[in-house]
N, CA and C atoms as a LAMMPS dump frame, in Angstrom:
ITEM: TIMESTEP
0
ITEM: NUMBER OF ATOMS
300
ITEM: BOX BOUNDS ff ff ff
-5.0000000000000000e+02 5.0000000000000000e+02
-5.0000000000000000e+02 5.0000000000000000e+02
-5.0000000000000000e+02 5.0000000000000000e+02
ITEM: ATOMS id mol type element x y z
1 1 1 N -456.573 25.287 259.503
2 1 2 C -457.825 25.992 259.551
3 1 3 C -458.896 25.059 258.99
4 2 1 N -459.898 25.347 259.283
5 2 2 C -461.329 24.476 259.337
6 2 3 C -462.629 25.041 259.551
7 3 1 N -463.507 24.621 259.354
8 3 2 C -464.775 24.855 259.841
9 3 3 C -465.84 23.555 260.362
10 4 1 N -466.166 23.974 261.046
11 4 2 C -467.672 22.57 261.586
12 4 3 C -468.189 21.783 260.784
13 5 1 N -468.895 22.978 259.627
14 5 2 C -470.067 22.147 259.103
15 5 3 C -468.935 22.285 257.725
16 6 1 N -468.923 20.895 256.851
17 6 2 C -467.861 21.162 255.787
18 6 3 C -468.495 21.092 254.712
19 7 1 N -469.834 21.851 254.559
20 7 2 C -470.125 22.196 253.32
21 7 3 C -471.005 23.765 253.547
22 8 1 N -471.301 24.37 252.202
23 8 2 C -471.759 25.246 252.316
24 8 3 C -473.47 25.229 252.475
25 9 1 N -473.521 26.217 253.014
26 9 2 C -475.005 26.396 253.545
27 9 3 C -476.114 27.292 252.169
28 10 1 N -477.24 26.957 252.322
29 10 2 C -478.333 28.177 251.146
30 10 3 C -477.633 29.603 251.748
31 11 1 N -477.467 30.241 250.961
32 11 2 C -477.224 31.568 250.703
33 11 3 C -476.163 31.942 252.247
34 12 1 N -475.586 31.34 252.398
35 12 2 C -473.941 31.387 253.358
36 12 3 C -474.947 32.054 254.693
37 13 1 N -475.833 30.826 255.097
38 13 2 C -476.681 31.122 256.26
39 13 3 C -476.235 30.673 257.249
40 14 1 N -476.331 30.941 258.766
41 14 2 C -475.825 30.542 260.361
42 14 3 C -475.686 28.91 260.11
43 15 1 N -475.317 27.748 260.252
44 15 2 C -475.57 26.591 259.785
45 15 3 C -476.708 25.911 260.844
46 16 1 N -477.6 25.124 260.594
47 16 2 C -478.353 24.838 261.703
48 16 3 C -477.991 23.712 262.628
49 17 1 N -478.33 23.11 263.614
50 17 2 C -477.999 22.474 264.88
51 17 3 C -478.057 21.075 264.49
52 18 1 N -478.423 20.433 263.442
53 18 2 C -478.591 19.276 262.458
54 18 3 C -477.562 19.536 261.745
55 19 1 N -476.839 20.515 260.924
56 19 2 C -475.916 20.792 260.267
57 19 3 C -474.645 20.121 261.109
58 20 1 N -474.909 21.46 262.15
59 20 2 C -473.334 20.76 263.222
60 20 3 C -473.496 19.676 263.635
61 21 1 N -474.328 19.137 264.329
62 21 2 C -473.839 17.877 264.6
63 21 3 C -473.886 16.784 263.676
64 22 1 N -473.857 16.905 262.366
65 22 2 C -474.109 15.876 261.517
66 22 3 C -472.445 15.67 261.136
67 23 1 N -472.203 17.152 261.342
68 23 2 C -470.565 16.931 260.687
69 23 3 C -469.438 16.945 262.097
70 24 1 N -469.566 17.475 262.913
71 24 2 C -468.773 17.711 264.288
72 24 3 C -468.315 15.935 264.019
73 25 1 N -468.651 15.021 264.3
74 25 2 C -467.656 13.619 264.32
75 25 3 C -466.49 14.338 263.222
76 26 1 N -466.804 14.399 262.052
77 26 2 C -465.301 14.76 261.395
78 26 3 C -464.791 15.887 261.726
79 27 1 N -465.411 16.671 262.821
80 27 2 C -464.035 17.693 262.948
81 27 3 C -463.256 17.445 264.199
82 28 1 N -463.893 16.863 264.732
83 28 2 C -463.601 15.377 266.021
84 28 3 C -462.132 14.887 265.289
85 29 1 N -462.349 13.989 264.263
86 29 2 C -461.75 13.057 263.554
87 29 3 C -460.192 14.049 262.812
88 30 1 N -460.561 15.177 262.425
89 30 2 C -459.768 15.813 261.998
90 30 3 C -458.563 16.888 263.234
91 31 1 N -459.277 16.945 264.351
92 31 2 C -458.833 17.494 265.239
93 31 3 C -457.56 16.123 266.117
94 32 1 N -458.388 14.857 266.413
95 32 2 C -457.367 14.12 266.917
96 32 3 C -455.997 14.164 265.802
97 33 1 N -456.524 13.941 264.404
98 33 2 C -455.514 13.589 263.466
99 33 3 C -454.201 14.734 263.173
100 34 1 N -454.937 16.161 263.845
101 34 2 C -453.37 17.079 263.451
102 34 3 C -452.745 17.291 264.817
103 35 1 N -453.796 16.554 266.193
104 35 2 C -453.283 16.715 267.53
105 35 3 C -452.891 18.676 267.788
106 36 1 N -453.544 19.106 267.447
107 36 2 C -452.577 20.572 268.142
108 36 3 C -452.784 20.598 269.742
109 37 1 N -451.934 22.141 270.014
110 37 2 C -451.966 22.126 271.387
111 37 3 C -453.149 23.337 271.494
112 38 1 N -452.821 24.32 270.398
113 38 2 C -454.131 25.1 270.528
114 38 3 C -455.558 25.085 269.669
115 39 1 N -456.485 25.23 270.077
116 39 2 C -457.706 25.493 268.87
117 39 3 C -458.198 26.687 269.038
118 40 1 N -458.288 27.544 268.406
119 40 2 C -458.914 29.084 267.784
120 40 3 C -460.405 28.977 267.501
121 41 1 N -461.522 29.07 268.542
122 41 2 C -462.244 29.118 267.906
123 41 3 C -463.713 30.102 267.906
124 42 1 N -463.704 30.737 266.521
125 42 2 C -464.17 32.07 265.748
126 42 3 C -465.414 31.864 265.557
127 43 1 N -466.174 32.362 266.363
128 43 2 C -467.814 32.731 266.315
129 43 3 C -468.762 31.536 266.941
130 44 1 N -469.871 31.832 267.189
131 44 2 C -470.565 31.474 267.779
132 44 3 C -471.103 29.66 267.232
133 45 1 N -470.671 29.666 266.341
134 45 2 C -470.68 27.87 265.804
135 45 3 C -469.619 27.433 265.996
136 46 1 N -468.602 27.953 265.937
137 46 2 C -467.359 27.023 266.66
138 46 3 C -467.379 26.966 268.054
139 47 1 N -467.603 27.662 268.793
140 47 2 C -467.614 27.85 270.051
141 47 3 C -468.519 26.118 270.912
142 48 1 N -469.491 25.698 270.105
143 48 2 C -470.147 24.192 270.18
144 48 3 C -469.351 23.72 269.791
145 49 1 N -467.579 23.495 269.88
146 49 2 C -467.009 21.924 269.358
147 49 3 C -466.38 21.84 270.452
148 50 1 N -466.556 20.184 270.856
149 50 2 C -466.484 19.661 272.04
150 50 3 C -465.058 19.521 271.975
151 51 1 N -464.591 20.12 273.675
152 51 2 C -463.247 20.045 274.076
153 51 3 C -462.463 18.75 273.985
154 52 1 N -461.809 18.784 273.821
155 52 2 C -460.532 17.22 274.286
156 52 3 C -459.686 17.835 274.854
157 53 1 N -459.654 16.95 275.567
158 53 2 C -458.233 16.824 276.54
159 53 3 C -456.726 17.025 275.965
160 54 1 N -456.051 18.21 276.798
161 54 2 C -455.195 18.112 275.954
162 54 3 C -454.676 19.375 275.313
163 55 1 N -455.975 19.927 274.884
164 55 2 C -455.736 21.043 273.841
165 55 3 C -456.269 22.262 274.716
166 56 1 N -455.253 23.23 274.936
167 56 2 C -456.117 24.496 274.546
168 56 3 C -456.45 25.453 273.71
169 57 1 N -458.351 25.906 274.584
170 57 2 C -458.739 26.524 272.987
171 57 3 C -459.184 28.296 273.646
172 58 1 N -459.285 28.411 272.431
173 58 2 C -459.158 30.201 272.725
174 58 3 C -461.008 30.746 271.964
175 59 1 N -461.906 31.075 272.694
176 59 2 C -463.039 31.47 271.989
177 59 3 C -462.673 33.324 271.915
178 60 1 N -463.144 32.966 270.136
179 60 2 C -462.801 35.024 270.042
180 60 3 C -464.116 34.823 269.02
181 61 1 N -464.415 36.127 268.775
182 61 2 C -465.339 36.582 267.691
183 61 3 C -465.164 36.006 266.485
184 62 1 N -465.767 36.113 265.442
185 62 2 C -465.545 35.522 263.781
186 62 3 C -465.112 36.492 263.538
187 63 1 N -463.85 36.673 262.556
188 63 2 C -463.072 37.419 261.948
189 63 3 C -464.15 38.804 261.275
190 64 1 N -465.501 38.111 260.689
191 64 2 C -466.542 39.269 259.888
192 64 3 C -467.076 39.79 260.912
193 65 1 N -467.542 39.279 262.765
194 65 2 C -467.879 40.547 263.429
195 65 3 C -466.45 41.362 263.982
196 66 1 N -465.719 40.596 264.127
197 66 2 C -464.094 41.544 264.086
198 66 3 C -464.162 42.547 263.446
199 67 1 N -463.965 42.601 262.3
200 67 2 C -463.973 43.529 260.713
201 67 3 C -465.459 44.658 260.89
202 68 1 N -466.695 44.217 261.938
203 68 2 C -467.888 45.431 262.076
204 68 3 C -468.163 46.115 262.938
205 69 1 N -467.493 45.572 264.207
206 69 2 C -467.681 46.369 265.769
207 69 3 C -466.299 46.363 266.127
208 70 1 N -466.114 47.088 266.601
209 70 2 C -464.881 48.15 266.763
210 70 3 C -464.576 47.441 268.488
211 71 1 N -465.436 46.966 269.337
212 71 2 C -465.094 45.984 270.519
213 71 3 C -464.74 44.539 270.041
214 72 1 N -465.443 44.15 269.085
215 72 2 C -465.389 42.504 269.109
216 72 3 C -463.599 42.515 268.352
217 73 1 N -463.381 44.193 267.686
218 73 2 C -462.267 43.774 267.206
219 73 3 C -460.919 43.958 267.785
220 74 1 N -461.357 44.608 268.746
221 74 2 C -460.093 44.771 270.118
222 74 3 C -459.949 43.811 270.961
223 75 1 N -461.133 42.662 271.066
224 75 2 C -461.178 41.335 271.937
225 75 3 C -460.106 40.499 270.761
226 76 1 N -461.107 40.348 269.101
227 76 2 C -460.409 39.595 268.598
228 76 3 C -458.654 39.539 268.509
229 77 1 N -458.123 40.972 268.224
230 77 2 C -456.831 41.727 268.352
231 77 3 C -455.714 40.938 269.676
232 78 1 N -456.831 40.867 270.663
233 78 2 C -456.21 40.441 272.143
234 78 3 C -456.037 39.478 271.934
235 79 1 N -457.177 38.558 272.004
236 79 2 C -457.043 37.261 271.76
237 79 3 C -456.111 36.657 270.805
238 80 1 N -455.593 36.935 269.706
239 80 2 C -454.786 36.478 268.782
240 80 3 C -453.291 36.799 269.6
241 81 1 N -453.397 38.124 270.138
242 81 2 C -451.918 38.676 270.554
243 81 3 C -451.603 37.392 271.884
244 82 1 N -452.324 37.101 272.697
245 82 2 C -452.24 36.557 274.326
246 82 3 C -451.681 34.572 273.268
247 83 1 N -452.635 34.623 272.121
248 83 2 C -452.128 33.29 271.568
249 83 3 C -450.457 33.133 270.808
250 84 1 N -450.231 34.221 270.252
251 84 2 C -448.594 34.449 269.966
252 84 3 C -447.986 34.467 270.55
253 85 1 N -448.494 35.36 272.153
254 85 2 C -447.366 34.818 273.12
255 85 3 C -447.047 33.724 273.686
256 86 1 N -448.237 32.375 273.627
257 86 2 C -448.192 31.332 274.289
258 86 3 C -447.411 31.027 273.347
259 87 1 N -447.66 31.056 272.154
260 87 2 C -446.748 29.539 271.36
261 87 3 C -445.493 30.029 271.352
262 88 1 N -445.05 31.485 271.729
263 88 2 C -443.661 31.451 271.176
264 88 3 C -442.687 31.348 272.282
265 89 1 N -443.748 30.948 273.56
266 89 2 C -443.46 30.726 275.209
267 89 3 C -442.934 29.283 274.78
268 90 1 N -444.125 28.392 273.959
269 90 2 C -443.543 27.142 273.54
270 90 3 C -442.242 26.777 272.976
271 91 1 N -442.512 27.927 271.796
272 91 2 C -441.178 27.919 271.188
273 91 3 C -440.043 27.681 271.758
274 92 1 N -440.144 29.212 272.854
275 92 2 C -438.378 29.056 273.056
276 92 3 C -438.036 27.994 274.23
277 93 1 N -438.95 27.38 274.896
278 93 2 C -439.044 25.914 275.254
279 93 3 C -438.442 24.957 275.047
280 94 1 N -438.937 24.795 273.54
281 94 2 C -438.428 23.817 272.919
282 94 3 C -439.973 22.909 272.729
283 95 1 N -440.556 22.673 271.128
284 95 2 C -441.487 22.112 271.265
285 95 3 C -441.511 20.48 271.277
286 96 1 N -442.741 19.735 271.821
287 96 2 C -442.364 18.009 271.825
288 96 3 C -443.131 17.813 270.057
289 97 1 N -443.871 16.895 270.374
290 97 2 C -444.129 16.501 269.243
291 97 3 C -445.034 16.808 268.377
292 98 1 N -445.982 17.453 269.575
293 98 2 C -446.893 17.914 269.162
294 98 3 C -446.78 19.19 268.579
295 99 1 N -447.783 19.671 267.323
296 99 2 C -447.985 20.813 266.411
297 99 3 C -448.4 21.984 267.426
298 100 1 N -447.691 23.067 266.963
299 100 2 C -448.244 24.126 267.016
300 100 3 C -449.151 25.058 266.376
């Protein structure tokens, strides 16, 4: 688990568009380095981190509009469930080298 911008913002505000891209190279950098096959990614600032090849990624709500609207939390619900089934599709596969 991770976030974009890797520091905290004035008063835990949206981060701004200078924020992300100042830090996105290290989540770049941190993303080649654990290689997964999936990326999870929760709300509308993750949703701007650039794809690689390779990985798939799953866009769902942020866990806090999950937890306030009663839709975003039946998408989020789905979305997590449709991702358990992939990896454990992997699982009984047999996984290569790459992380799950």
């Amino acid at each position: 688990m991770t976030n974009v911008v890797k520091e905290s913002t004035p008063n835990n505000r949206k981060p701004t568009v200078e924020e992300t891209r100042r830090w996105m190279p290290y989540l770049v950098a941190e993303i080649n380095r654990v290689e997964p096959r999936f990326i999870v990614l929760m709300g509308q600032v993750a949703w701007k981190t650039p794809r690689l090849k390779g990985i798939e990624y799953v866009e769902t709500y942020h866990p806090t509009a999950a937890m306030r609207f009663p839709k975003a939390s039946q998408k989020f619900l789905a979305d997590f469930g449709a991702l358990k089934d992939k990896v454990a599709a992997i699982n009984d596969r047999g996984s290569g080298a790459r992380k799950v």
